[in-house]
C-alpha positions as CSV (number, residue, x, y, z in Angstrom):
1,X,103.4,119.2,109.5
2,X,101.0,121.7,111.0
3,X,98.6,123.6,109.7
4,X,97.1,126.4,111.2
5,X,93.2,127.0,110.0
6,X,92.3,129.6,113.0
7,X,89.1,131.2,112.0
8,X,87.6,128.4,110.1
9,X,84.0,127.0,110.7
10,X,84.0,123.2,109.7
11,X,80.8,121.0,109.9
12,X,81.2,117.3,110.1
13,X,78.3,115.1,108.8
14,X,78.7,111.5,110.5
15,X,76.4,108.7,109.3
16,X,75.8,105.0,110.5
17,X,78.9,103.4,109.1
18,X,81.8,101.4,111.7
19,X,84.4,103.4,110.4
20,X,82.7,106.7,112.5
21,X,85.4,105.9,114.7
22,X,88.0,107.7,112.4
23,X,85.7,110.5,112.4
24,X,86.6,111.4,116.2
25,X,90.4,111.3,115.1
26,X,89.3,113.7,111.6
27,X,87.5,116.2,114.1
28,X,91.1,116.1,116.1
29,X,93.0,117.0,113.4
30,X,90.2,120.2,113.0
31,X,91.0,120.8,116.6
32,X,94.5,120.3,116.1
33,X,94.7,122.8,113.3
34,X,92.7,125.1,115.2
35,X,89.7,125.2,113.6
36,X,86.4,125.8,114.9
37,X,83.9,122.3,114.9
38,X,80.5,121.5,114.8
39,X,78.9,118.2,114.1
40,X,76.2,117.1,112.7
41,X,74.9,113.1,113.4
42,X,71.7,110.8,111.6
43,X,69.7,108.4,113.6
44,X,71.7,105.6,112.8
45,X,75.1,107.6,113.5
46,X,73.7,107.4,117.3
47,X,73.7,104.0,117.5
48,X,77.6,103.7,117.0
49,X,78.7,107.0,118.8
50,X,77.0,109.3,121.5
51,X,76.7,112.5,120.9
52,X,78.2,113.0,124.2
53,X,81.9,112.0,122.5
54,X,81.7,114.6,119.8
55,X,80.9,117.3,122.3
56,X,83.8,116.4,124.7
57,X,85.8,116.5,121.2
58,X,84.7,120.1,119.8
59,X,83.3,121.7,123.0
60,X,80.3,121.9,121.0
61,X,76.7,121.0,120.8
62,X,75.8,118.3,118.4
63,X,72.9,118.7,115.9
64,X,71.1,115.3,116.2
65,X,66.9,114.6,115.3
66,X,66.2,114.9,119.0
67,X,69.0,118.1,120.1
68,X,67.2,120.3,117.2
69,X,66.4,124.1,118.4
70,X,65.1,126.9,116.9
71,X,66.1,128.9,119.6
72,X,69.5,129.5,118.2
73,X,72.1,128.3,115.5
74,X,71.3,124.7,116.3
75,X,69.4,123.9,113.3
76,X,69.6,122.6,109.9
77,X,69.7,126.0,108.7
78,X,71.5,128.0,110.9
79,X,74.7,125.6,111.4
80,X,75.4,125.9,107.9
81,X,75.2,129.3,107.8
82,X,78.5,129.5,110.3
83,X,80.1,126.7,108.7
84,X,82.7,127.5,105.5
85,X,83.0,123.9,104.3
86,X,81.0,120.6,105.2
87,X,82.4,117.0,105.0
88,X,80.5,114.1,105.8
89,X,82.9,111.4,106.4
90,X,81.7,108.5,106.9
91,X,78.8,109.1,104.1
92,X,77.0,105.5,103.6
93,X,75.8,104.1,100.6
94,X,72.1,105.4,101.4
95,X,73.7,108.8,102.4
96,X,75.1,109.1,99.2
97,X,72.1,107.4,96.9
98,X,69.8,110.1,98.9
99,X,72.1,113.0,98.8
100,X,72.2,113.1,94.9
101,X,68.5,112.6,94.5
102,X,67.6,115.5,96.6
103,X,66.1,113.8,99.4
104,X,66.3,115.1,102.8
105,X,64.7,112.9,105.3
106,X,66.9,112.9,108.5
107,X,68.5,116.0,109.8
108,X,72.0,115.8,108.5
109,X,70.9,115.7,104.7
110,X,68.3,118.5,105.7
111,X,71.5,120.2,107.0
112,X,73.1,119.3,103.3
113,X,70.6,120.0,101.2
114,X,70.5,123.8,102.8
115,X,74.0,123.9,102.2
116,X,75.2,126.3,99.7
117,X,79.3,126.1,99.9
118,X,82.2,123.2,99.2
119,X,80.4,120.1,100.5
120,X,82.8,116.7,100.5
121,X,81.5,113.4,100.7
122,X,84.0,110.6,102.0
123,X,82.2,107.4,101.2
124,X,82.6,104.5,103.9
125,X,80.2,101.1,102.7
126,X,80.5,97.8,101.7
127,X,82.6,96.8,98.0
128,X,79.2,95.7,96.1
129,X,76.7,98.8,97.9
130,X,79.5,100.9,96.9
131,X,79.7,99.9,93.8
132,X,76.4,99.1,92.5
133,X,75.3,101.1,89.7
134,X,72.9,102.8,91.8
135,X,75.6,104.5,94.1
136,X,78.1,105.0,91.2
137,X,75.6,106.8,89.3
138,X,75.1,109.1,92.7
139,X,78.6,109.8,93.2
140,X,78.8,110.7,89.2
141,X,75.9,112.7,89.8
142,X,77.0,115.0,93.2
143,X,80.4,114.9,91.3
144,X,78.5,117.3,88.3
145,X,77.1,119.3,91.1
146,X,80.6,120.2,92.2
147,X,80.3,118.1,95.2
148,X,84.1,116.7,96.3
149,X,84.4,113.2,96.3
150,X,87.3,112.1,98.6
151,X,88.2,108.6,96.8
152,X,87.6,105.5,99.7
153,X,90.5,102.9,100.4
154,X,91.2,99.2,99.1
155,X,91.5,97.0,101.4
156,X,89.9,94.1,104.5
157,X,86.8,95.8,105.2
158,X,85.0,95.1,108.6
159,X,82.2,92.9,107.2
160,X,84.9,90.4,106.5
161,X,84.7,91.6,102.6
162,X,88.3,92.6,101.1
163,X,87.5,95.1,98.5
164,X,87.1,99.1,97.6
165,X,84.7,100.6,100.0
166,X,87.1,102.0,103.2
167,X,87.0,105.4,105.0
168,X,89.9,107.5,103.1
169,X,92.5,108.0,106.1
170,X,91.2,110.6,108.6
171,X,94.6,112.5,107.6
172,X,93.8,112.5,103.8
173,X,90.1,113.7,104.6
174,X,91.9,116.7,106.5
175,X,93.8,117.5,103.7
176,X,91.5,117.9,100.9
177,X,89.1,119.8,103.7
178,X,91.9,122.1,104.2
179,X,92.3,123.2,100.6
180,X,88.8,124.4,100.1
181,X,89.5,126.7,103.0
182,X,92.9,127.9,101.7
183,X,92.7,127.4,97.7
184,X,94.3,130.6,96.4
185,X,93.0,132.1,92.9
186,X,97.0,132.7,91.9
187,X,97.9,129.3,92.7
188,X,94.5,127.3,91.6
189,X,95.4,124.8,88.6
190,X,98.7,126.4,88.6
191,X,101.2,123.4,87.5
192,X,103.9,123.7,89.5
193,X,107.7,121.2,89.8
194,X,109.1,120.6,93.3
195,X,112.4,118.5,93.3
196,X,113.5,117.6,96.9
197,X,115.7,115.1,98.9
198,X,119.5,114.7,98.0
199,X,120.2,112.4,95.4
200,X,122.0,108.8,95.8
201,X,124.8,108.2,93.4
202,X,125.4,104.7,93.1
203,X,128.8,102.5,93.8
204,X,127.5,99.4,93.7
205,X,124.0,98.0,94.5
206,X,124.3,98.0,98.0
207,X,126.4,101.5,98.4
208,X,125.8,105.1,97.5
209,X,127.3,108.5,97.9
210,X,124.4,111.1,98.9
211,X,123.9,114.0,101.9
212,X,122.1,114.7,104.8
213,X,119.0,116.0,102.8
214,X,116.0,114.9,104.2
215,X,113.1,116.1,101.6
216,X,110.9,117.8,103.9
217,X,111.5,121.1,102.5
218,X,110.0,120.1,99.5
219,X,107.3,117.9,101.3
220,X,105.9,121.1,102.9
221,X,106.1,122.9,99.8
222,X,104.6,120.4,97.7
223,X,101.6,120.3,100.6
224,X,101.3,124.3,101.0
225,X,101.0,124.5,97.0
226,X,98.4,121.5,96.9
227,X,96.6,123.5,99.7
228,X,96.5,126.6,97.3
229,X,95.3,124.7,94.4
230,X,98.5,124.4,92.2
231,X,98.6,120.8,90.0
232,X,101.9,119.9,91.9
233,X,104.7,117.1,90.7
234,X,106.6,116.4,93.3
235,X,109.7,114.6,92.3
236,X,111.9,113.2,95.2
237,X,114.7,110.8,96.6
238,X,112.7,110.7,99.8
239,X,110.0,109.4,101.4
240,X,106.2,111.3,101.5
241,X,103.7,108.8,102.9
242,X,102.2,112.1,104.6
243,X,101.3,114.5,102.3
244,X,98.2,114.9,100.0
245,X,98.0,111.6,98.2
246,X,96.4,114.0,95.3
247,X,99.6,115.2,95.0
248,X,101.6,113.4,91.9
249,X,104.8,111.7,93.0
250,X,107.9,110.6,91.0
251,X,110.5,108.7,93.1
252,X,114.2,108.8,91.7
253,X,117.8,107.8,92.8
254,X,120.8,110.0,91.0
255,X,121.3,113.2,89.6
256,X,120.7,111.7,86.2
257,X,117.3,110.6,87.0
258,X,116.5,113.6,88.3
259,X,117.6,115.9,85.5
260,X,115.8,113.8,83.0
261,X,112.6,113.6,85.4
262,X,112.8,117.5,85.9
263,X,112.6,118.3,82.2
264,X,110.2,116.2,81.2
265,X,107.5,117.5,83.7
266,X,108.4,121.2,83.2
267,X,107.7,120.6,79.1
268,X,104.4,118.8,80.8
269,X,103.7,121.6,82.8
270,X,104.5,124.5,80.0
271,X,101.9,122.8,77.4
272,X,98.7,124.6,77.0
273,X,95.3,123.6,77.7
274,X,92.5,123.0,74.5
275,X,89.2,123.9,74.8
276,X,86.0,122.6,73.5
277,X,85.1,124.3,69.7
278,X,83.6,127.5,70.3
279,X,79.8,127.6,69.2
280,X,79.3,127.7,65.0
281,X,82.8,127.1,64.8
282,X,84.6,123.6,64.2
283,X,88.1,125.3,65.4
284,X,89.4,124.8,69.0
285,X,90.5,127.5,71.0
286,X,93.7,127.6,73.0
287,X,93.2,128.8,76.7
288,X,95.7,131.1,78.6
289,X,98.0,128.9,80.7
290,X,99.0,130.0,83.6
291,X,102.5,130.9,84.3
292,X,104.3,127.4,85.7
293,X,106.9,127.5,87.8
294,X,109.6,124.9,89.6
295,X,110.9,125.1,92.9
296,X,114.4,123.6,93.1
297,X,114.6,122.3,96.5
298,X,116.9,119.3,95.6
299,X,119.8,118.5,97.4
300,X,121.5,117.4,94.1
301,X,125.6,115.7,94.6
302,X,127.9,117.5,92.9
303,X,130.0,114.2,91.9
304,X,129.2,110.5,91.7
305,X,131.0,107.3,91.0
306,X,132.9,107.2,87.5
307,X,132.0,103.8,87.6
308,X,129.5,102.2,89.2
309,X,129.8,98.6,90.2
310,X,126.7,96.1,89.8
311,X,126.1,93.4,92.5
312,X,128.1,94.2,95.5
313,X,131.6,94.7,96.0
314,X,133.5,92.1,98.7
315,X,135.3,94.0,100.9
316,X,138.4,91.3,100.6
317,X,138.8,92.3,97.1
318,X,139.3,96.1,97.7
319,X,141.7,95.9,100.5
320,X,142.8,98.2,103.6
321,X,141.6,101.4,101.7
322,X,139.4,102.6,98.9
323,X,139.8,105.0,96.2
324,X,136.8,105.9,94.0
325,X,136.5,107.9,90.5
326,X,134.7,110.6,90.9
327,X,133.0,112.5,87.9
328,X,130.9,115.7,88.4
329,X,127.3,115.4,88.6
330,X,124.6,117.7,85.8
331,X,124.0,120.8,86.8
332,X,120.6,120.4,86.7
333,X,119.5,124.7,86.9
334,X,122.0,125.1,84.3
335,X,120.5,122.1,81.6
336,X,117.0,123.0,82.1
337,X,115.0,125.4,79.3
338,X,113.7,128.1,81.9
339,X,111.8,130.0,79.1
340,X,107.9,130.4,80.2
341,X,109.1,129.3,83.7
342,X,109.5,131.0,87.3
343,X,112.5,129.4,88.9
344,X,112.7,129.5,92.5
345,X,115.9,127.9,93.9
346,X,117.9,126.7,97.1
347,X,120.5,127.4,98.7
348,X,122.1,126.0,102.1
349,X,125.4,127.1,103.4
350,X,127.5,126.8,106.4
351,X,129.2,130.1,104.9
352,X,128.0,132.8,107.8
353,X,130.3,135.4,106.0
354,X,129.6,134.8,102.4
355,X,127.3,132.7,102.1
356,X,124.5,135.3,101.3
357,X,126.3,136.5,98.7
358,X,127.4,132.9,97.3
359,X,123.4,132.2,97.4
360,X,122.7,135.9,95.0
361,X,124.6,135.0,92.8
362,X,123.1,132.0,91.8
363,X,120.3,134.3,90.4
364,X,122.6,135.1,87.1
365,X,125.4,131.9,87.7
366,X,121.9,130.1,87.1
367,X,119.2,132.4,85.2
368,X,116.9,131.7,87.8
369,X,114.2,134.4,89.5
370,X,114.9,134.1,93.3
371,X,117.0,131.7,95.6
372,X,115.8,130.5,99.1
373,X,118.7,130.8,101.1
374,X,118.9,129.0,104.7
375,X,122.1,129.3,106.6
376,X,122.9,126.0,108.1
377,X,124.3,125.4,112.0
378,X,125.8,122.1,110.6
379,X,125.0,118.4,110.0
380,X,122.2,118.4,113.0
381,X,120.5,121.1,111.0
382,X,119.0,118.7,108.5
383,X,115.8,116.3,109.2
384,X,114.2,119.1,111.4
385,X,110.8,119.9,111.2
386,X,111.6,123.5,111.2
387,X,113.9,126.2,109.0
388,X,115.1,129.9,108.3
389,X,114.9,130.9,104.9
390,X,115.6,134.5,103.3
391,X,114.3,135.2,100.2
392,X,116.1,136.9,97.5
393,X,115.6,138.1,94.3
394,X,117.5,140.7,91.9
395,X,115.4,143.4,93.6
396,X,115.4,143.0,97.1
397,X,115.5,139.9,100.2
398,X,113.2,139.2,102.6
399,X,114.0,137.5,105.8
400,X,111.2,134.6,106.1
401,X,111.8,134.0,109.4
402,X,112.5,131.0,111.8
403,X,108.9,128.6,112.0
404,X,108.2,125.4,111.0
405,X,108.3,124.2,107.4
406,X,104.6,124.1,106.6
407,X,104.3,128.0,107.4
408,X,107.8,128.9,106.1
409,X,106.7,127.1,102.8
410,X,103.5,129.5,102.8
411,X,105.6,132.3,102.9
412,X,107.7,131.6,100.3
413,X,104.6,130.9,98.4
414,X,103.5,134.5,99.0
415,X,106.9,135.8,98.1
416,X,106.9,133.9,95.4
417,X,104.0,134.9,93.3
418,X,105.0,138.4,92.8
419,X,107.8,136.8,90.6
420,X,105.2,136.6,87.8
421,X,105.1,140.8,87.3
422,X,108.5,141.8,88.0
């Protein structure tokens, strides 16, 4: 999925750690994204990388103890200025120890400490440095002062050591970057459903009935609303190894599964939120909960298997042809308590004549606020990385366009949040 940040400054604090190697494949993703890089380096951070390789990468100067000038922005001061979000990725053990306490003795924690917007630390250092109370204490402590920890990996680390203590993956690092830049005050702690992927209704253990639905829709929607700040449950058929791993995942199988999973996170989403007692008083307060909403993108079957078979049926024992039961499938819009929710569905047809109108009136057939409808060229027009979508609602439609998911998937978002006042 790509993600367009043109216009955004982003400053990247490397520190002496052997995963700074990830770092040069972070600042590509920046690049990638079109965002604007600058980089800032410790002593120690030389001795793994030259400089040279970060200003090949960002076509920029690098701020190091030596390159220092006063003579324009490349300082400790002035390169935060231009930057709107800092991440220091790899951050050692003694980055992180002396970055809570204050201290500011080599120039990229001069460069932090002069910092005064989002700041993320992605810790890279040995199981027992990282976890020794000292450094958890640290972490706790820049975690207070609204400092964004981006959680490290499990796994074989270079010193030989298998434990917690790995660089976060140079795509997850991008990710949570990205949504300090984009986080939207509508969407922000918003919860938020997405279904996606087309369901698999069982035969037998080794044989289903499903469609060509690929989940990608939903993927991209689940990613755009993480980027704007919504609490996102994403509940899927499909596979999502690349989105936000911040995002929460449920995996299912059949329509029933995802019925059941639907409604229970909507009546998670629609509870409110308690507060602490208000001052002199021993009663808690109940704060105003945003408006959830759940986008449908599903590709649920419309029948499956009267009777499903367990263990797998031998071919021998059904003969030269097959007949199987069919029973329809829940209607999964039509079972779900939509009071206190926005419902946003979708709609794909092969229908060029009606299938505009087929998708409106889903908006009474289903009680549901607007309907995504994308017209489709045939089977080859599922598993792409792109789409056309209009939006409709009772009031008017909007044609979304032909782009990739990702920026389709903002779109809708924007369309989608002036649901709440109509």
């Amino acid at each position: 999925m790509q993600l367009n940040l043109s216009g955004k400054r982003i400053l990247v604090g490397v520190t002496g750690s052997v995963a700074i190697y990830k770092a040069c494949e972070l600042i590509r993703l920046f690049i990638k994204a079109n965002a604007s890089v600058n980089v800032v380096m410790t002593p120690s951070a030389e001795k793994f990388i030259s400089p040279l390789l970060f200003e090949a990468l960002t076509r920029n100067r690098v701020l190091t103890q030596s390159s220092e000038s006063w003579a324009d922005y490349l300082n400790h001061i002035d390169i935060g200025k231009r930057a709107d979000v800092f991440v220091i990725a790899p951050a050692t053990a003694n980055t992180i120890n002396k970055l809570s306490k204050g201290i500011a003795d080599n120039i990229l924690l001069q460069s932090a400490l002069a910092f005064n917007k989002p700041l993320l630390v992605a810790p890279s250092a040995n199981t027992n440095m990282l976890e020794n109370h000292y450094t958890t204490g640290s972490l706790k402590m820049l975690a207070v002062n609204d400092v964004k920890i981006i959680s490290p990996q499990s796994k074989l680390l270079a010193c030989g050591d298998e434990g917690n203590g790995a660089l976060a993956e140079p795509l997850e690092i991008f990710y949570q970057t990205a949504q300090q830049l984009l986080i939207d005050e509508f969407w922000k702690d918003r919860r938020v459903v997405v279904t996606g992927g087309g369901t698999r209704e069982k035969i037998d253990d080794v044989r289903y009935i499903s469609n060509f639905s690929s989940g990608k829709m939903a993927n991209a929607l689940a990613t755009a609303l993480y980027l704007r700040g919504a609490d996102v449950c994403l509940i899927t058929t499909m596979g999502h190894s690349n989105i936000p791993n911040e995002i929460y995942t449920i995996d299912v199988d059949d329509a029933n599964e995802m019925l059941e999973y639907t409604i229970d996170s909507i009546r998670v989403a629609k509870k409110g939120k308690m507060s602490r007692a208000t001052m002199g008083s021993s009663e808690p307060i109940h704060l105003i909960q945003k408006k959830p909403y759940l986008f449908m993108a599903s590709a649920v079957a419309d029948f499956t298997p009267k009777f499903p078979q367990s263990g797998k049926i031998k071919k021998s024992a059904i003969g030269s042809s097959w007949s199987i039961e069919l029973k329809a499938t829940p209607d999964i819009l039509s079972n779900i308590n939509k009071d206190g929710l926005i419902t946003v569905g979708f709609k794909a047809e092969m229908d060029s004549l009606n299938g505009f109108n087929n998708a409106k009136s889903m908006l009474k057939s289903k009680s549901i606020d607007a309907v995504c409808y994308n017209l489709l060229r045939g089977s080859d027009s599922f598993g792409t990385d792109d789409n056309s979508i209009i939006f409709i609602t009772d009031n008017y439609s909007i044609d979304l366009g032909h782009s990739d998911k990702l920026s389709l998937s903002f779109k809708i978002l924007d369309e989608s949040r002036k649901l709440e006042n109509e």
